[in-house]
C-alpha positions as CSV (number, residue, x, y, z in Angstrom):
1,X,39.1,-134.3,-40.2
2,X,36.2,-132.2,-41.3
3,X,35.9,-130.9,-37.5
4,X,39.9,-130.0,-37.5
5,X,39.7,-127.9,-40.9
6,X,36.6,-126.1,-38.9
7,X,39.0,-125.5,-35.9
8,X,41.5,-124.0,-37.6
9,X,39.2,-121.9,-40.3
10,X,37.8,-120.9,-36.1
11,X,41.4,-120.1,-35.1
12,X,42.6,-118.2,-38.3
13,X,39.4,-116.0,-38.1
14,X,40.3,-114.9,-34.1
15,X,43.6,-114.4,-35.4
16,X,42.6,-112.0,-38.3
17,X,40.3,-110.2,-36.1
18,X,42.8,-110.0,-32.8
19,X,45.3,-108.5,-35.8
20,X,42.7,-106.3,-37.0
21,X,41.6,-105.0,-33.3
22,X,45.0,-104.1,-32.8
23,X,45.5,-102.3,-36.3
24,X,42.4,-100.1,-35.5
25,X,43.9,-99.4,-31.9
26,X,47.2,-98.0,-33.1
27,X,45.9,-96.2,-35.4
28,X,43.2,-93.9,-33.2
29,X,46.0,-93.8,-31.2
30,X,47.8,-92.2,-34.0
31,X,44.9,-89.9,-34.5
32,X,44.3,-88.7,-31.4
33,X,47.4,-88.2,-30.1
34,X,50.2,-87.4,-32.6
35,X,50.5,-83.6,-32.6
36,X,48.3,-81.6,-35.2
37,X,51.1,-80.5,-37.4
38,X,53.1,-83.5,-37.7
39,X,50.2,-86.1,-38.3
40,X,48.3,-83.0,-40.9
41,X,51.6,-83.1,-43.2
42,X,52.0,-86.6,-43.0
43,X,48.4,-87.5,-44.2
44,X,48.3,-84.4,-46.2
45,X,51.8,-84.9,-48.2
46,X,51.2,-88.1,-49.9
47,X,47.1,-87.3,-50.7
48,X,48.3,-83.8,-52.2
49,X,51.4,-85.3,-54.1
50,X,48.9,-88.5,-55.4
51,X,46.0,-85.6,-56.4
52,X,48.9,-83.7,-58.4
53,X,50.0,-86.7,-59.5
54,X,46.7,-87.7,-61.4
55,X,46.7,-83.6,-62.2
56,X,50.1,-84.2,-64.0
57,X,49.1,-87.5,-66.0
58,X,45.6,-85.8,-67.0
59,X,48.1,-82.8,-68.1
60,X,50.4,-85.6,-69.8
61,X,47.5,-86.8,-71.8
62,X,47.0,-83.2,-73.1
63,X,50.3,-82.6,-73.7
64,X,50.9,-85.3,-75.3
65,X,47.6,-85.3,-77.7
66,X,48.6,-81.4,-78.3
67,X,51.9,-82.9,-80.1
68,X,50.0,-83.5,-83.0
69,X,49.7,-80.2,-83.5
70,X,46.0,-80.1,-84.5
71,X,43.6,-77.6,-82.3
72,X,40.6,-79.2,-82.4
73,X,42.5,-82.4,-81.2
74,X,43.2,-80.5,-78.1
75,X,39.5,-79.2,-77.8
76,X,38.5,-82.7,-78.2
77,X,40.2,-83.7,-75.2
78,X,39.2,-81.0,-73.7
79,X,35.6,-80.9,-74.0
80,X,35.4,-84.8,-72.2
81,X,36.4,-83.1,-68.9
82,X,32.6,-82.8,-68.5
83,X,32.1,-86.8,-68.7
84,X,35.1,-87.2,-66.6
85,X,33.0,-84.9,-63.9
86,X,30.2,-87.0,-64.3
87,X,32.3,-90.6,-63.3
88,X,34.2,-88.6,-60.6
89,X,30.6,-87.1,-59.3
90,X,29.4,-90.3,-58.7
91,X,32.6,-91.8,-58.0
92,X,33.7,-89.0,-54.8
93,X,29.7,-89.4,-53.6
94,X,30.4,-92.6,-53.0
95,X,34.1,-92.4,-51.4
96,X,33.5,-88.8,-49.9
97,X,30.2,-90.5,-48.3
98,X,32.2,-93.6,-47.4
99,X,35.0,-92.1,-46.2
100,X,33.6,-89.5,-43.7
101,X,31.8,-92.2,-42.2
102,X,34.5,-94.7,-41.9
103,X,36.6,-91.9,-40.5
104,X,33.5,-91.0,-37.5
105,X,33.0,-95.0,-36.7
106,X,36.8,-95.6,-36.4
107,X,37.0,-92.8,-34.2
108,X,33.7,-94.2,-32.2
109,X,35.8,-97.8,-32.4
110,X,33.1,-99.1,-34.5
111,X,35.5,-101.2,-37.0
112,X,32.6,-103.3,-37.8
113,X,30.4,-100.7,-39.0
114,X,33.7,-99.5,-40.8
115,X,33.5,-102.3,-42.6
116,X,30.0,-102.3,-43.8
117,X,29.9,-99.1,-45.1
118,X,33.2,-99.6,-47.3
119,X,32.0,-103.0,-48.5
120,X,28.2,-101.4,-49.7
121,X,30.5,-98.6,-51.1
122,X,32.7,-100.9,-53.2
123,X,29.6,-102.6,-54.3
124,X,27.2,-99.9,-55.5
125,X,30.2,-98.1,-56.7
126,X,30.6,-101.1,-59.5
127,X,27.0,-100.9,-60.0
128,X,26.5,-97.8,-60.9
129,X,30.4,-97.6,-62.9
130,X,28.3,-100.4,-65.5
131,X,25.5,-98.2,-65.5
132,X,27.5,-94.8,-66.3
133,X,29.0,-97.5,-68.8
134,X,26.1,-98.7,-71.1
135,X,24.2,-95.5,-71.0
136,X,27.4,-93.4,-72.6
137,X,28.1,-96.1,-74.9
138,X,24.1,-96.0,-76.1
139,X,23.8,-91.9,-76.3
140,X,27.6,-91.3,-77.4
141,X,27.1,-88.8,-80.2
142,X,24.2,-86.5,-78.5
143,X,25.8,-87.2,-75.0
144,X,29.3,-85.2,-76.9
145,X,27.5,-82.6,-78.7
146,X,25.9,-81.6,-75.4
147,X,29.3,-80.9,-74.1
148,X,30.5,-78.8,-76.4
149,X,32.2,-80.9,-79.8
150,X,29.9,-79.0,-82.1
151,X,32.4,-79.2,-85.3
152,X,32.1,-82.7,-86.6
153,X,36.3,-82.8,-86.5
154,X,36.2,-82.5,-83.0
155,X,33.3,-84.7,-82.6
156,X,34.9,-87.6,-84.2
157,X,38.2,-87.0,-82.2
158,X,36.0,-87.4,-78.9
159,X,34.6,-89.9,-80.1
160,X,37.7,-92.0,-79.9
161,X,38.8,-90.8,-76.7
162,X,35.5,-91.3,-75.0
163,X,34.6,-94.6,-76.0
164,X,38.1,-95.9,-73.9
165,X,36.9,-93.6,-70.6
166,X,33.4,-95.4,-70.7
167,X,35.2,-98.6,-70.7
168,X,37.2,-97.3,-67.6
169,X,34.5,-95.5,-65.4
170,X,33.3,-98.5,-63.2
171,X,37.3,-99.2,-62.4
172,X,37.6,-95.3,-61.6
173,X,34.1,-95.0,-59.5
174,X,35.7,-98.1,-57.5
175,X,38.9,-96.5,-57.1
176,X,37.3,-93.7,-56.0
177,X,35.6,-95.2,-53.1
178,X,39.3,-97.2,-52.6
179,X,41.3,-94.3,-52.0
180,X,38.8,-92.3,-49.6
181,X,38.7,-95.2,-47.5
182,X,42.4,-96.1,-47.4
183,X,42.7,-92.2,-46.8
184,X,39.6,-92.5,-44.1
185,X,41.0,-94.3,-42.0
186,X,45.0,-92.6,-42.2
187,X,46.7,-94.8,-45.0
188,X,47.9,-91.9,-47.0
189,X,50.7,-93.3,-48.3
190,X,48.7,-96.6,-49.5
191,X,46.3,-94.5,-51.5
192,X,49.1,-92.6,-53.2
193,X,51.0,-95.8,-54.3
194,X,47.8,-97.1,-56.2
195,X,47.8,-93.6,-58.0
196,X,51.2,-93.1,-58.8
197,X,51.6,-96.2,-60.2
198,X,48.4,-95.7,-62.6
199,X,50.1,-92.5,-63.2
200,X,53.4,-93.9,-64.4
201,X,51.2,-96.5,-66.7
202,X,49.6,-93.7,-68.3
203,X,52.9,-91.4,-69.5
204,X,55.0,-94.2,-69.9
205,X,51.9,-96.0,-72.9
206,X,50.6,-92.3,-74.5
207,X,54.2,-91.8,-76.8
208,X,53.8,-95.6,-77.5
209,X,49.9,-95.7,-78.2
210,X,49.8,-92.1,-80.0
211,X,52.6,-91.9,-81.7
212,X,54.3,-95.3,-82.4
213,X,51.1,-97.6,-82.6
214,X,50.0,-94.9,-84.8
215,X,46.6,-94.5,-82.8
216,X,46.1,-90.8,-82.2
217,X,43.7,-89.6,-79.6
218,X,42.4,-92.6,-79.3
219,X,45.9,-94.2,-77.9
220,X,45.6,-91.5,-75.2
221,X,42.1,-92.8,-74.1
222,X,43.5,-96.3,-73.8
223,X,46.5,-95.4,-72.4
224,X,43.9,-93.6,-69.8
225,X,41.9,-96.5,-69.2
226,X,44.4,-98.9,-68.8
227,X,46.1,-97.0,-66.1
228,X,42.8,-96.5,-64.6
229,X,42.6,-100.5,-64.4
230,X,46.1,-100.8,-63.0
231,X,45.3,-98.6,-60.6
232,X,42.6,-100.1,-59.4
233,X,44.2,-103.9,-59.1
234,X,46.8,-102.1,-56.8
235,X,44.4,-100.1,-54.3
236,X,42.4,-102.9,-54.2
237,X,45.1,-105.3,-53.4
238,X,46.2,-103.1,-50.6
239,X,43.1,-104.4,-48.7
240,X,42.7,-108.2,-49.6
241,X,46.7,-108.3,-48.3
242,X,45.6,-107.4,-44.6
243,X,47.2,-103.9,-44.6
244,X,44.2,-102.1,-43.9
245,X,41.9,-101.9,-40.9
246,X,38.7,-102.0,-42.7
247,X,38.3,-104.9,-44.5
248,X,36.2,-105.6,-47.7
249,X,34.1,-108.6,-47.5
250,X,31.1,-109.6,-49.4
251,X,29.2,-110.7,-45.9
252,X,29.7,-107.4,-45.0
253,X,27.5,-105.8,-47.9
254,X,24.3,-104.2,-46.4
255,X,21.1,-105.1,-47.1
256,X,20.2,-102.6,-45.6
257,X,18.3,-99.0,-47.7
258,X,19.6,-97.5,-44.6
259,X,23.3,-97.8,-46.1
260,X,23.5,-96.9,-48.9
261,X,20.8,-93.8,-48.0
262,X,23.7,-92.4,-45.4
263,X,26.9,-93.0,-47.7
264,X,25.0,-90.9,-50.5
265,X,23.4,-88.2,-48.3
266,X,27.1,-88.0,-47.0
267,X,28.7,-87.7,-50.1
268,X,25.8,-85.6,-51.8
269,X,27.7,-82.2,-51.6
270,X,30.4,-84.0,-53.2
271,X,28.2,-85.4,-55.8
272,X,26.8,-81.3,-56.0
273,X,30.3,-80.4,-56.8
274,X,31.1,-82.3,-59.2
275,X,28.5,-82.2,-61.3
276,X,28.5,-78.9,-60.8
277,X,32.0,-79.3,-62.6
278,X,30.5,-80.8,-65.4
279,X,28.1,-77.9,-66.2
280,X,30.4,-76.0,-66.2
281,X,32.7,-77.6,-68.4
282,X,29.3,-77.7,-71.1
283,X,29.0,-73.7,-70.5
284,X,32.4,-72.7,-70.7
285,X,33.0,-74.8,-73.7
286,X,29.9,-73.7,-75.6
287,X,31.0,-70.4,-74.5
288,X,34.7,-70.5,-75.7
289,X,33.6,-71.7,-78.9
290,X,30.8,-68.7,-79.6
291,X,33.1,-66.0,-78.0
292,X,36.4,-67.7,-79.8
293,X,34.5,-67.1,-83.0
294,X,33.6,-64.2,-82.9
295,X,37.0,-62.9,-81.8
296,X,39.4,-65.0,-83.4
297,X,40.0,-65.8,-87.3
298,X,40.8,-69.3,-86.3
299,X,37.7,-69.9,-84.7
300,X,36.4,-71.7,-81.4
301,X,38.5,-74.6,-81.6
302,X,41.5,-72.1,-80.6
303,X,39.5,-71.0,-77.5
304,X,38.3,-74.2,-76.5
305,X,41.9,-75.8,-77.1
306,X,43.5,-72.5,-74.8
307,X,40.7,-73.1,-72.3
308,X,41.3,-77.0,-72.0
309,X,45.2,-76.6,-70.8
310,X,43.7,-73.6,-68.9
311,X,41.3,-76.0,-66.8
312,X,44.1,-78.8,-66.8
313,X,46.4,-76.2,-65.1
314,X,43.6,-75.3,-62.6
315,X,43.1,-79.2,-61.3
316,X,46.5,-79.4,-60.7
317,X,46.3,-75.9,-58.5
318,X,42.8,-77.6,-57.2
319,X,44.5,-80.7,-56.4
320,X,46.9,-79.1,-53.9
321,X,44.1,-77.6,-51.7
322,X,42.1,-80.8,-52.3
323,X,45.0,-83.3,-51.3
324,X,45.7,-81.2,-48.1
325,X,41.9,-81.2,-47.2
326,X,41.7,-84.9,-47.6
327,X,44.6,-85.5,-45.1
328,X,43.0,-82.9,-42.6
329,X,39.6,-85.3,-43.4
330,X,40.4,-88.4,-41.3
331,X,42.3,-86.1,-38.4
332,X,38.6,-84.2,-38.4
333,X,36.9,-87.4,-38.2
334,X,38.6,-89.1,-35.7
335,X,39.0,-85.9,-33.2
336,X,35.5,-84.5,-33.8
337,X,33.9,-88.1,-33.4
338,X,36.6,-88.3,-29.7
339,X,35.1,-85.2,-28.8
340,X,38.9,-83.7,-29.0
341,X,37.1,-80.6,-29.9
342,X,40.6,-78.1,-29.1
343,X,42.7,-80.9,-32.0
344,X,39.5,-80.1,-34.4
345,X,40.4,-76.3,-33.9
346,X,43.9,-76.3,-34.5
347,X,43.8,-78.9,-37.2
348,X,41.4,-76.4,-39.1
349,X,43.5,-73.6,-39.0
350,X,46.5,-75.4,-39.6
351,X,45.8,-76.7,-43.2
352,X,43.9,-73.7,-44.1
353,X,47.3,-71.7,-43.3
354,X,49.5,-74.3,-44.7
355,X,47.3,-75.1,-48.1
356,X,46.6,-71.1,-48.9
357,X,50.4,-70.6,-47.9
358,X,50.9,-73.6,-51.1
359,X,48.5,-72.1,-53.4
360,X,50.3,-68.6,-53.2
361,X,53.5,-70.1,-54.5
362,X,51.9,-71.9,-57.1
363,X,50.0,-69.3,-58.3
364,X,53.0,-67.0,-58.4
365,X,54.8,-69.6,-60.6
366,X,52.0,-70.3,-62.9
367,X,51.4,-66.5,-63.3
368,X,55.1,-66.2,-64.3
369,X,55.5,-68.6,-66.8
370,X,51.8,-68.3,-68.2
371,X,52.8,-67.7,-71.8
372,X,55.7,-70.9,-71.5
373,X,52.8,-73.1,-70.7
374,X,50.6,-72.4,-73.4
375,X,53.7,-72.9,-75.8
376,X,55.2,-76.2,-74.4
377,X,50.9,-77.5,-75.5
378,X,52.1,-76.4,-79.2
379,X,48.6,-74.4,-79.2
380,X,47.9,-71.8,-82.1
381,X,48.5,-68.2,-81.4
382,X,45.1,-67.0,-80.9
383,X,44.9,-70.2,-78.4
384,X,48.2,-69.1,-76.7
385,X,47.1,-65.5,-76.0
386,X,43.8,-66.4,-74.3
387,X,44.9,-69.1,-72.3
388,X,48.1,-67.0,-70.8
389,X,44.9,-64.0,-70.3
390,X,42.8,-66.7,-68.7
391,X,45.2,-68.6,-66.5
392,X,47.1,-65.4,-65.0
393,X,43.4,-64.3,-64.1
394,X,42.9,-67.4,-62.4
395,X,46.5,-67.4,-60.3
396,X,45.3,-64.1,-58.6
397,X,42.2,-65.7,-57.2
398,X,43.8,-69.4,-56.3
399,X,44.9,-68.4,-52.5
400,X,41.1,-68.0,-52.1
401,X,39.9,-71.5,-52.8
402,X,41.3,-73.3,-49.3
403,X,38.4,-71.5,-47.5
404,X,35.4,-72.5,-49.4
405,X,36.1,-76.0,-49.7
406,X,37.7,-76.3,-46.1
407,X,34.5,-74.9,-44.8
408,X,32.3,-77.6,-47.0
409,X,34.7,-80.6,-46.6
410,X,34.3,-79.5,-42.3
411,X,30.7,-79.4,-42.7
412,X,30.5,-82.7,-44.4
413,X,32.6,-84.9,-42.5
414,X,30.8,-83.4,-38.8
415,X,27.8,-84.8,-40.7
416,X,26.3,-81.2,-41.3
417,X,24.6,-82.1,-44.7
418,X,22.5,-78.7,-45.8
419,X,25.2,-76.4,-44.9
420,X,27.6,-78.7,-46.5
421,X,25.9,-79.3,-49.7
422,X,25.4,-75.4,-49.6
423,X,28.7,-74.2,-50.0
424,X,29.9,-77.0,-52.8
425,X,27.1,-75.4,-54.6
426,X,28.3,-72.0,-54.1
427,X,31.6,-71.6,-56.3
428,X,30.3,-73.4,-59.5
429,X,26.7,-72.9,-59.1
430,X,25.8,-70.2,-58.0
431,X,28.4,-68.0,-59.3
432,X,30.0,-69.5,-61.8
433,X,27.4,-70.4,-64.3
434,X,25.7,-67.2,-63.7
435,X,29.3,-65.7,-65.1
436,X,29.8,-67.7,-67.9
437,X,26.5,-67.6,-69.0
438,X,26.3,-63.0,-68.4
439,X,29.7,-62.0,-68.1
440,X,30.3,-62.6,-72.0
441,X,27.8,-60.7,-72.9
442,X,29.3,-57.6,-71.9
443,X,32.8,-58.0,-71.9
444,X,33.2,-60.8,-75.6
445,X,36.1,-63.5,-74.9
446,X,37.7,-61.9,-71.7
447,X,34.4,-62.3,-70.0
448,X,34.7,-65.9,-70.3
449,X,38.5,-65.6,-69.1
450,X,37.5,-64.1,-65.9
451,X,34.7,-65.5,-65.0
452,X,36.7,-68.1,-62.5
453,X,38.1,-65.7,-61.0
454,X,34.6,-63.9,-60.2
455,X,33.3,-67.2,-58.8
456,X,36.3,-67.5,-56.2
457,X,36.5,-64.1,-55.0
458,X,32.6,-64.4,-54.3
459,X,32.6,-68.2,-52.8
460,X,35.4,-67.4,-50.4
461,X,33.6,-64.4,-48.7
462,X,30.6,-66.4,-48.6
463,X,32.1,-69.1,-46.5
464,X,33.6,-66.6,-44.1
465,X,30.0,-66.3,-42.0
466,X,29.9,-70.7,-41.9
467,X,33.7,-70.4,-41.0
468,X,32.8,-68.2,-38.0
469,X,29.6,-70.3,-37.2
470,X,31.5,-73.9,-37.2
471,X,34.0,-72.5,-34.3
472,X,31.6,-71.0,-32.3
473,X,29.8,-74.4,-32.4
474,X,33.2,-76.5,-31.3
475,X,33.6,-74.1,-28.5
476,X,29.6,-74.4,-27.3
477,X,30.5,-77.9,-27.7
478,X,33.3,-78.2,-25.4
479,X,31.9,-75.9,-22.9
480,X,29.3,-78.7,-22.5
481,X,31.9,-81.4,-22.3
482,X,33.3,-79.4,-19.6
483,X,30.2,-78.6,-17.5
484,X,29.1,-82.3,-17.7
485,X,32.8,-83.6,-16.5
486,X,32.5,-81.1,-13.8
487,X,28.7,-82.8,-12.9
488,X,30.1,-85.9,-13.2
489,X,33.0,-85.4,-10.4
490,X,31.1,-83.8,-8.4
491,X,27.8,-85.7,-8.3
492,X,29.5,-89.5,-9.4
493,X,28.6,-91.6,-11.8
């Protein structure tokens, strides 16, 4: 009996790995041999419409919270985008790192190597969600005067929003790692069902939470978090149901320093950006508020309130060159890794035409209706007036962003680490900051208005040179392939 039971545990193992070879042949199939266009929009579609998706709901949340009429409600909200930076830095390190690397062993047919870099992901991605956890809930106050809720109003009122997003980060840096893997290896659609539904979670519980439990900002942060959880179950479901090729399995955690050292080298420039983010969520708050007061009877709530719908609006523009880039992701992976250096080319210039082409219509909308948007967030006047300045500033500079990050998302996933880490350094780093910290100081409030659009104008001409330098390295690269086939025929194997 015991023997039988072993025989067929045997038998369904073959079977799940005979179903799983044939998964991950299909799919590099699909990869390498579906034309550049078609497979671009179909893994670019559903990661774009789940990014906006989670733009919308984070918008939702704002909207929502704005209903109560109360600026410094808004700024509250507002000001947390730094801690939300922080869990989504070490949450994209993870699934950025993760997911480039699935992507290059899939394409090298290495599905077992696929699957212990996804299962060390998942694992260190949990670990480090409790850390992010217990260390926000032990520095709470200091951690939210640092990013900007100065007044002790809006302090209180992140207080109660925070303390539901702390809860939620090791479900969100998990989720994270999910979704780039799904995504790695060309399950699109997967990865935006687990969002959408989180999204749905979220605007269908903040009118309930916030308004008719009665619990203010803080039913938006549990409304947050429990979407965040939801989200989660689903994604994660996706791969114990067999849907996926890589598989997570707790055998398949490495031991190994090795690991974990190449998933976070991978997704350092991810990790750069995103923190990155957070700084300058701290500056540009601290420097709303200083600037707001001196310009504004109502004071740098108003500013910090305009400038939170302001950044909201922004994601969601972000999250259209983003989602494109991370359908374009696995199709670079695959390609580079199959030495299909000519699909590389094309796919390159093909999102980069197709997501600037999206970011001109959006930023001619938004630039339109500016002033609408700052109305339907029932923000003050003074509010209303610097966010339409700030935003329309922004919508002339957001055909530019495809470049910079399509440049450092290439580099990354090719495994170019310094150049990569470079450029996610570039737009918020080193220009940025420098703005928002200088740019004030000569020109009051409107220096903090268009000090994003300094930053982009500069980080898209500085990744022209890298742009130029990554083709010229695919065509050396093929020339090689070319002379060595030629060797090959001509001398044998």
């Amino acid at each position: 009996m015991k023997e039988e039971m072993q025989e067929n545990s045997i038998l369904k193992a073959e079977i799940a790995d005979e179903k799983a070879i044939a998964l991950e042949k299909k799919q590099f199939a699909k990869m390498t041999q579906t034309p550049i266009p078609r497979l671009i929009i179909g893994l670019g579609i559903p990661t774009m419409l789940s990014m906006m998706v989670t733009s919308l709901y984070n918008l939702a949340d704002t909207a929502f919270v704005s209903m109560i009429g109360n600026d410094s409600v808004t700024a509250a909200v507002g000001n947390l985008l730094a801690l939300m930076s922080i869990i989504q830095a070490i949450g994209f390190t993870y699934g950025m790192g993760s997911g480039s690397l699935v992507s290059r062993l899939l394409g090298k047919r290495d599905r077992e190597g696929a699957d212990k870099v996804a299962s060390s992901a998942f694992f260190i991605a949990l670990v480090s969600g409790l850390l992010i956890t217990t260390v926000g809930l032990i520095f709470l106050t200091p951690m939210l005067k640092l990013f900007g809720s100065l007044k002790a109003e809006v302090l209180q009122y992140s207080k109660e929003y925070a303390l539901y997003i702390l809860i939620a980060a090791p479900f969100m840096c998990m989720s994270f790692v999910l979704n780039n893997v799904l995504r790695a290896e060309g399950k699109a659609v997967l990865s935006m069902v687990g969002l959408i539904v989180g999204a749905i979670v979220n605007v269908g519980l903040d009118p309930l939470l916030i308004f008719t439990a009665n619990m203010g900002v803080g039913g938006a942060g549990l409304a947050t978090c429990v979407s965040q959880i939801i989200s989660f179950i689903v994604l994660l479901a996706m791969f114990l149901s067999g849907k996926t090729v890589v598989r997570l399995r707790i055998r398949s955690i490495s031991r190994s320093f090795g690991t974990y050292k190449d998933i976070i080298v991978t997704g350092f420039p991810s990790f750069c950006r995103q923190v990155l983010a957070s700084l300058c969520a701290v500056f540009l708050n601290r420097a709303a508020y200083t600037y707001g007061e001196m310009a504004y009877i109502e004071g740098g709530e108003a500013a910090q309130a305009a400038f939170s719908v302001v950044q909201k609006v922004f994601m969601l523009a972000f999250s259209i060159s983003l989602g494109i880039g991370q359908g374009y992701q696995p199709v670079l992976g695959y390609n580079y890794s199959a030495k299909r250096y000519d699909r590389v080319k094309k796919g390159y210039l093909f999102t980069l035409v197709f997501s600037t082409g999206l970011m001109l219509v959006f930023a001619g909308v938004c630039a339109i209706i500016a002033p609408n948007l700052m109305q339907w967030f029932s923000l003050s006047e003074s509010a209303t007036e610097i966010g339409t300045t700030a935003l329309r500033l922004q919508c002339l500079c957001m055909p530019l962003l495809p470049l910079n990050f399509m440049a450092g998302l290439t580099y990354q996933v090719v495994g170019n680490k310094a150049i990569a880490s470079l450029l996610s350094i570039t737009r918020q780093g080193l220009f940025y900051i420098p703005g928002v910290l200088l740019l004030p100081k000569f020109w009051g409030i409107f220096g903090v208005e268009c000090c994003q659009s300094v930053s982009d104008v500069l980080s898209f001409l500085f990744a022209i040179p890298f742009t130029i330098m990554f083709f010229a390295s695919l065509k050396r690269a093929q020339e090689s392939d070319e002379v060595v086939e030629v060797q090959t025929e001509f001398f044998g194997e």
